[in-house]
C-alpha positions in Angstrom: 0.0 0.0 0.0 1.3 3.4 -0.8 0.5 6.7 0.3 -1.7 8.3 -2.7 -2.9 11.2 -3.4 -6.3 12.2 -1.6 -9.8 12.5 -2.4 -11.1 16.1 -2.6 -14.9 16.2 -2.0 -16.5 19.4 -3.9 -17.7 22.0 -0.5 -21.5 21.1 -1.6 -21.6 17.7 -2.3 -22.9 15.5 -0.2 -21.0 13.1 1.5 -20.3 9.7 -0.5 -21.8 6.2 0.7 -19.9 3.4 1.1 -19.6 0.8 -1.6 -20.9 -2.1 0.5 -22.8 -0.4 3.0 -24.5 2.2 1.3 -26.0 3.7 4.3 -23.2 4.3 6.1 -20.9 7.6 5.1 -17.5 6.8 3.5 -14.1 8.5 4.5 -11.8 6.8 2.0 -11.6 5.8 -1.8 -9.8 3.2 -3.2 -7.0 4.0 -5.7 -7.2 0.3 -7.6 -11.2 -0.2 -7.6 -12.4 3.2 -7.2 -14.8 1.8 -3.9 -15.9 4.4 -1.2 -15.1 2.9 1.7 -16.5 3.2 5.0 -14.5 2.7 8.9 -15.4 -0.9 8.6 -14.0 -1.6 4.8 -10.9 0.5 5.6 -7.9 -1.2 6.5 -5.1 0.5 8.8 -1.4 -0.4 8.8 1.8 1.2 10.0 4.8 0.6 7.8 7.7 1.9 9.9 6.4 6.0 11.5 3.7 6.3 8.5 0.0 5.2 9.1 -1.3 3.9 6.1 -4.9 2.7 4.9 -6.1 -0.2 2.1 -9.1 -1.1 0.9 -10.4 -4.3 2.1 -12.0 -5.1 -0.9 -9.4 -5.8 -3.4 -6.2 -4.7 -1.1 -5.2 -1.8 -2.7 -4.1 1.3 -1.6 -6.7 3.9 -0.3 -6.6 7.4 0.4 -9.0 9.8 2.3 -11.7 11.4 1.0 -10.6 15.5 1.8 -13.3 19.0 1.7 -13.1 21.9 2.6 -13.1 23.3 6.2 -16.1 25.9 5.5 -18.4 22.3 5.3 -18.6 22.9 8.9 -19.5 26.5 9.1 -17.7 29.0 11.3 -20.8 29.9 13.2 -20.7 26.2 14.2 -17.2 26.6 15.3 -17.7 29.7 17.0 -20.5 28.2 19.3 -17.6 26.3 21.3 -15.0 29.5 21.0 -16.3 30.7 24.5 -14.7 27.6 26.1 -11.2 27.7 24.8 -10.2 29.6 27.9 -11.9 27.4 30.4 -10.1 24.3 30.2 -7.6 22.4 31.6 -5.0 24.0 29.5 -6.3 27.2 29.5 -6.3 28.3 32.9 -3.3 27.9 33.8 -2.1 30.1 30.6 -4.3 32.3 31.7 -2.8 32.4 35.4 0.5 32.2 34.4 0.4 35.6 31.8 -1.5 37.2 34.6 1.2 37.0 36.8 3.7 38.5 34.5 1.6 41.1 33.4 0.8 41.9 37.0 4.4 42.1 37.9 5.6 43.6 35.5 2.3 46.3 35.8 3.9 46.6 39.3 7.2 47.5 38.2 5.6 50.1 35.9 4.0 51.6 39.0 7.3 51.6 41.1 9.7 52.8 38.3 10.9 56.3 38.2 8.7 58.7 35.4 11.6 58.1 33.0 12.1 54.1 33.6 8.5 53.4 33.5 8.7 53.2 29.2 10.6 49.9 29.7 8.3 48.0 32.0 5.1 49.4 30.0 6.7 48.1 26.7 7.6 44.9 27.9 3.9 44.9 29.1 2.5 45.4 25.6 4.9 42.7 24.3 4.0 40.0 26.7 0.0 40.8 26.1 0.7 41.2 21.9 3.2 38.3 21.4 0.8 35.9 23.4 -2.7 37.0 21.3 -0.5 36.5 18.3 0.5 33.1 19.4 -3.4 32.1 19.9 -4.2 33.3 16.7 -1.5 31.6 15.2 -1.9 28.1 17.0 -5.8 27.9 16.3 -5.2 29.3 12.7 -3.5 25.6 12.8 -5.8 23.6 14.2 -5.0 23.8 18.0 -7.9 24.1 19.7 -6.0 24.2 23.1 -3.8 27.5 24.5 -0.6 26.5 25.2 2.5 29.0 26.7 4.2 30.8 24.4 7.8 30.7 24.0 9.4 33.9 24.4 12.9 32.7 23.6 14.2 35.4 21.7 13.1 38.9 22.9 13.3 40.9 19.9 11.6 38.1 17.9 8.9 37.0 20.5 8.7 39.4 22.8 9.5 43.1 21.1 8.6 42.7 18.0 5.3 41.4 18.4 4.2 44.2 20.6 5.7 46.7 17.9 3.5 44.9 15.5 0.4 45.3 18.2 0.7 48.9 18.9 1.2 49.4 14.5 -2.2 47.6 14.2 -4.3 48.9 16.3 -2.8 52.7 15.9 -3.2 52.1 11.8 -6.9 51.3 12.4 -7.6 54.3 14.4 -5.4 56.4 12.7 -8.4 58.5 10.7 -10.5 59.5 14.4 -6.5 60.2 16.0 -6.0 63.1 13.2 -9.2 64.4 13.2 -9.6 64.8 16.8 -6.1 66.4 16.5 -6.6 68.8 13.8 -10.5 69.3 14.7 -9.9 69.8 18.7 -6.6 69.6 20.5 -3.5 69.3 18.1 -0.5 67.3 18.6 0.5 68.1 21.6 -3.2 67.9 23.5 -4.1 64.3 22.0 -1.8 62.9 24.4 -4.2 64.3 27.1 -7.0 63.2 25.5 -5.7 59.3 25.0 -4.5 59.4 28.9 -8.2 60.7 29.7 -6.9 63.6 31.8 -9.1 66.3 29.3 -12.1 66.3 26.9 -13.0 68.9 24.5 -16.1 70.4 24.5 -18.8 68.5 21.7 -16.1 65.9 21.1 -18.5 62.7 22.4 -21.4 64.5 20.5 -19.2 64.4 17.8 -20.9 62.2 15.2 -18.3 62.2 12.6 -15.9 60.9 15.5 -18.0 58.1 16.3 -18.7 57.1 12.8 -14.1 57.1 12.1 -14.4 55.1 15.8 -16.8 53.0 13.9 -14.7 52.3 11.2 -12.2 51.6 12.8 -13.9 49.0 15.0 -14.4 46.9 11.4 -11.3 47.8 10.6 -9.7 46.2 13.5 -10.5 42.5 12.7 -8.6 42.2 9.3 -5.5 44.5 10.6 -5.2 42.2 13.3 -5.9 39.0 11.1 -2.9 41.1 8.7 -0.7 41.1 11.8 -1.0 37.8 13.0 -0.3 36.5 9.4 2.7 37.6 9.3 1.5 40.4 6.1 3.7 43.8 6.1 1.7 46.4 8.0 1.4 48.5 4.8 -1.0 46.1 3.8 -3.3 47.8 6.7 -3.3 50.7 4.6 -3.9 49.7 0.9 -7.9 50.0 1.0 -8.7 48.3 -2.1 -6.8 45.7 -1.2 -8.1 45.5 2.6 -12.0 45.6 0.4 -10.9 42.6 -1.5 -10.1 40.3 1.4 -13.0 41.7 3.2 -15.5 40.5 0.3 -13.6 37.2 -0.2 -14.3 36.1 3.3 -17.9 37.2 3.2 -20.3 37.1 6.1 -17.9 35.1 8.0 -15.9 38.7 8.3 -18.9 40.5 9.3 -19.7 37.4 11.6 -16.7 37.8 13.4 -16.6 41.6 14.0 -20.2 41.3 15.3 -18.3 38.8 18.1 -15.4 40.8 18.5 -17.9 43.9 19.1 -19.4 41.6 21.7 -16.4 40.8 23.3 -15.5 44.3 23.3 -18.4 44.7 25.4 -17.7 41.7 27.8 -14.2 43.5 28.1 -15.7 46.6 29.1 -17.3 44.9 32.0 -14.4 42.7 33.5 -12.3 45.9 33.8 -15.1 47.2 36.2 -14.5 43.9 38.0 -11.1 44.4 37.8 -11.1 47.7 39.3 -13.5 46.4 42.3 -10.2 43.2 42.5 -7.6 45.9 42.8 -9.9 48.1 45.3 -9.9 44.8 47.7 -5.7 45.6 47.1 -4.5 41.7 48.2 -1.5 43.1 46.7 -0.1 40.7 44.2 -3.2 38.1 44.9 -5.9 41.2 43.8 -3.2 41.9 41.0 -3.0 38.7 39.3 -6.8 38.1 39.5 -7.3 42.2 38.2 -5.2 40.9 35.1 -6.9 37.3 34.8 -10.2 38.9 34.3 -9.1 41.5 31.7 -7.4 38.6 29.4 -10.6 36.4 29.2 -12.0 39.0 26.6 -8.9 39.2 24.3 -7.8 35.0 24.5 -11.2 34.4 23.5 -11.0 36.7 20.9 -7.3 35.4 19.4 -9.4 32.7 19.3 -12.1 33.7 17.0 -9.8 35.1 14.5 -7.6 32.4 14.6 -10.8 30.4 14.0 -11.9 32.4 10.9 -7.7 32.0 9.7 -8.8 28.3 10.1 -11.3 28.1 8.1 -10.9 31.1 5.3 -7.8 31.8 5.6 -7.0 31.0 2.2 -9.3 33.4 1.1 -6.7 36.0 1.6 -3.6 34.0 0.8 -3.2 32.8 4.0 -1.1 29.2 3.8 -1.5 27.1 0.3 -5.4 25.6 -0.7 -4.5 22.2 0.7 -3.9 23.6 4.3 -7.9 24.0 4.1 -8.6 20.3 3.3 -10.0 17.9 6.2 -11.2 14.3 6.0 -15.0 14.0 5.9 -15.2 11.4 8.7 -12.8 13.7 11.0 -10.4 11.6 13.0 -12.2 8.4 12.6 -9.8 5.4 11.8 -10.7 2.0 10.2 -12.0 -0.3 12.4 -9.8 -3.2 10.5 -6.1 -3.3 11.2 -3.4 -5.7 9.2 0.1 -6.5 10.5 2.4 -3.6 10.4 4.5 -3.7 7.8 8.7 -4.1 8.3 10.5 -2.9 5.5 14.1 -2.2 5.7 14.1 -2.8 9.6 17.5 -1.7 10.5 17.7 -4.8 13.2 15.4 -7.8 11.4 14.0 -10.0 13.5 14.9 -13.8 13.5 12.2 -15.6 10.5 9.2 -17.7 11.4 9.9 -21.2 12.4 13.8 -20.2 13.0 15.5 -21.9 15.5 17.2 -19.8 18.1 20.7 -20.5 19.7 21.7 -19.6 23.1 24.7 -16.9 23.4 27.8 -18.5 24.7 28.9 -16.6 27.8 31.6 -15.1 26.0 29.7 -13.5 23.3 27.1 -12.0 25.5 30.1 -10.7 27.2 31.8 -9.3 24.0 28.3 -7.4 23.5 28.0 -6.0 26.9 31.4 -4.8 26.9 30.2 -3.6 23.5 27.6 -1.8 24.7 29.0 -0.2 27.8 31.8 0.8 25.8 29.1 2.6 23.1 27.6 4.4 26.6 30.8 6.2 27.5 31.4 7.1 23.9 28.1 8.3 23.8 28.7 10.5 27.2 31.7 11.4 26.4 30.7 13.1 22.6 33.1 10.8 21.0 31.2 10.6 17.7 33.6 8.4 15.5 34.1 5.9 18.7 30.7 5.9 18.8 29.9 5.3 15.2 32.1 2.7 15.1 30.6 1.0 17.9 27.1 1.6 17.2 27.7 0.0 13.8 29.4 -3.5 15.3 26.5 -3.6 17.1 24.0 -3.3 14.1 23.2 -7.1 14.5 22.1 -7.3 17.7 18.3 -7.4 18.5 17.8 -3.3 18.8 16.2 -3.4 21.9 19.5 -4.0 23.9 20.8 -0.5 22.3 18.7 2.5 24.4 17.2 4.6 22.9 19.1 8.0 23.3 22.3 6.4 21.7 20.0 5.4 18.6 18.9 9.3 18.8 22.7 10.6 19.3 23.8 8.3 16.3 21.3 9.5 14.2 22.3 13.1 14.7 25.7 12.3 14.1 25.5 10.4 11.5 23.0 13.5 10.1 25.9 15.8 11.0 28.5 13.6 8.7 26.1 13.8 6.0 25.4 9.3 6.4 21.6 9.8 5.8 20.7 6.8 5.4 22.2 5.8 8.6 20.8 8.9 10.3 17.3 7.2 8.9 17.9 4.2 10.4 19.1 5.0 13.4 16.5 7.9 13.7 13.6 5.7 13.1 15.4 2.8 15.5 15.2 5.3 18.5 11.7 6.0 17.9 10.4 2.2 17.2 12.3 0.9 20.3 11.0 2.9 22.9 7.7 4.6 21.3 6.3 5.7 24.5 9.8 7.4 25.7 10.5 11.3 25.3 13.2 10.6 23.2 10.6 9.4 20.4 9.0 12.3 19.5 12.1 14.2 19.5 13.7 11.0 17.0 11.0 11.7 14.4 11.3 14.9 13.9 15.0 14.7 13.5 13.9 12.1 11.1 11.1 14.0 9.4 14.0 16.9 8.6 16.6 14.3 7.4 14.1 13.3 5.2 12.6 16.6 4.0 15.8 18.8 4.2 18.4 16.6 3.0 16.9 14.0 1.2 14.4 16.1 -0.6 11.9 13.1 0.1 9.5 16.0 0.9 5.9 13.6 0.9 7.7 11.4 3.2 8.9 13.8 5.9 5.5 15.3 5.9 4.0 11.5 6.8 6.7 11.5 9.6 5.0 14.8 11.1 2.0 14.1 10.8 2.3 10.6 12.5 3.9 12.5 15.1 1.1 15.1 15.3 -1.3 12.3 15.9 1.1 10.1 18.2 2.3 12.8 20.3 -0.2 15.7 20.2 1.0 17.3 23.4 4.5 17.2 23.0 7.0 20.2 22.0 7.5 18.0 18.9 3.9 17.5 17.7 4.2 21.6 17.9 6.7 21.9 16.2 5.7 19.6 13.5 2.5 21.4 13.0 4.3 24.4 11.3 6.0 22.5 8.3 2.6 20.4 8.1 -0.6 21.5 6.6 -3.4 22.1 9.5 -5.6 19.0 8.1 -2.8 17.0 9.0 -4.2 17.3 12.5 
């Protein structure tokens, strides 16, 4: 069975039947007989780190019937957005950028008049980089928060709130110079924007309200432009901004209509906040204060990353196939065959063989070997190593652990022995599948295969079996960014 090219189920057709049961909904096609088949005509196998699926009919090689992610409307979607900050992994997000927001709000109030820029922009970073990093991770799939990594500070940390504050000041920009050239000039809008004066008339102001307006629908696609990664000039090129707007339709106007209405939601939790400061538990009252005043803006990441999701193509976002998820969702056949063992790097011994017990000294000889491999292994000698590793390439695999299967593959990656680095790359992962080094092997493996090898179609199979293996992990996140989002 080979991995073949998918399905792709026109966005108003109904979903296929199944060849043999044509009451139940199929998920797959067979590449040999044409079928639709259903989870229980479906067969599964795993050759190696790639999941594959055949038809049981006539045993070839199926592939999954694909449509488009607007099948399931965003409305649908949208329904569950309110809980993405309310679960298990949310909350402690949630309490964990509190807390640096609230210390580092603290520091803002304690720093000297000409210190306090640098606490107030690490402030807007930590708040921008993190909404950027929801609307990013759901614009993949990732219906889950997860911490961001702020490992570089101009990268994750500065830069994003540079973006941020760009945005949202681009947006706005047309109600900022008219209430400077209509009321205050340059030097009284900074009055105005800190709330310590207000023109006469400027509330009653219609034209005001009508730019503030504006700006409001504005605001969804320059933040959708931002978290994309698009140049902010694109903010400013209307006719452009009009296209994209009209491409995505009523789901646009669907989501500013929520993003209006969390607006509104985040006009009342900073009244609760206020009344959690008042109570002034110090760093308790702080934390909960900033908890409060984030449910609004996750939530709304959330949405946009949900309309990226599922039109995000409509404005060049990612490639057309990103957008293409099985019918069936994550259902699997129900049938599995043997997995399959091609090119195992340590065969097993044939059916039926007779088996020979070790004399004493040869099990010595291999321990020795193998204690000998650890120390090389410790001690970064890669060609003792190598040379070791590769006397030992007889010996059932699960005597070798597997962090010196992971070391030799990167080694052997690092001299440029890819197919080794396969081997030994795929050994550390098949060994010990439910060890940390797994995950970590199969990505190595996935970019030996992609980056080196130009075997493109079968790194991506590697990532996405590690998506699905190891959702959780560090590597399933990292795999998700050289993966399309249907992968998930």
């Amino acid at each position: 069975m080979n991995a073949l090219a998918p399905d792709v189920l026109d966005a108003n057709s109904p979903l296929p039947s199944c060849k043999t049961h044509p009451r139940a909904p199929a998920g797959w096609r067979c590449q040999t007989c044409a079928a639709a088949l259903c989870p229980d005509c479906a067969v599964g196998r795993r050759a190696q780190t790639v999941e594959l699926v055949g038809c049981g009919l006539c045993g070839g090689g199926a592939s999954p019937i694909l449509a488009h992610r607007r099948r399931t409307p965003l409305a649908t979607r949208l329904k569950r957005a309110w809980r993405y900050v309310f679960t298990a992994s949310g909350l402690p997000v949630l309490m964990a950028v509190s807390l640096a927001l609230a210390f580092l709000g603290w520091m803002m109030e304690m720093s000297l008049p000409f210190l306090k820029p640098l606490p107030l922009a690490l402030y807007g970073s930590m708040f921008w980089g993190t909404f950027f990093t929801l609307v990013r991770d759901t614009s993949r799939g990732e219906m889950e928060l997860d911490t961001p990594e702020f490992i570089d500070f101009f990268r994750d940390g500065l830069l994003p709130g540079i973006r941020g504050l760009t945005a949202t000041t681009l947006v706005f920009l047309p109600a900022l110079l008219y209430v400077m050239l209509g009321y205050t000039g340059w030097v009284g809008l900074g009055f105005v924007l800190a709330g310590e004066s207000r023109p006469p008339g400027l509330m009653a102001d219609v034209v005001l309200w009508l730019l503030l307006l504006l700006g409001l629908v504005w605001l969804p696609f320059a933040l959708l432009v931002t978290a994309s990664g698009m140049p902010p000039t694109v903010i400013l090129d209307v006719p452009r901004m009009v296209r994209m707007a009209r491409n995505l339709g009523s789901d646009y106007l669907l989501t500013t209509g929520v993003l209006v209405l969390l607006g509104g939601v985040h006009l009342v939790t900073h009244v609760v906040a206020l009344v959690l400061r008042a109570v002034d538990m110090f760093i308790v009252s702080r934390v909960l204060a900033e908890g409060v005043t984030l449910l609004a803006p996750f939530t709304a990441a959330h949405v946009l990353g949900l309309l990226m999701y599922v039109r995000g193509d409509s404005v060049g976002y990612g490639m057309d196939r990103d957008y293409l998820e099985p019918v069936l969702g994550d259902t699997k056949p129900r049938l599995a065959a043997p997995p399959m063992r091609d090119g195992e790097l340590f065969p097993e011994a044939p059916e039926g063989a007779t088996l020979v017990e070790m004399p004493d000294a040869a099990r010595r000889t291999e321990n020795e070997e193998l204690t000998a491999l650890a120390s090389a292994v410790e001690s970064r000698d890669v060609p003792q190593a190598m040379a070791l590793y590769a006397a030992l390439r007889g010996q059932p695999k699960v005597r070798v652990p597997p962090a010196h299967h992971l070391f030799i593959g990167q080694a052997a990656a690092v001299e440029g022995n890819f197919p080794l680095a396969v081997q030994a790359l795929e050994s550390a992962a098949d060994v010990a599948p439910d060890d940390p080094t797994a995950p970590r092997a199969l990505v190595l493996l996935a970019r030996v295969l992609g980056e080196k090898m130009q075997e493109i179609s079968r790194a991506e199979q590697v990532y996405r079996y590690v998506i699905h293996r190891y959702p959780d992990s560090s590597a399933a996140r990292f795999a998700r960014e050289r993966v399309p989002p249907s992968a998930d």
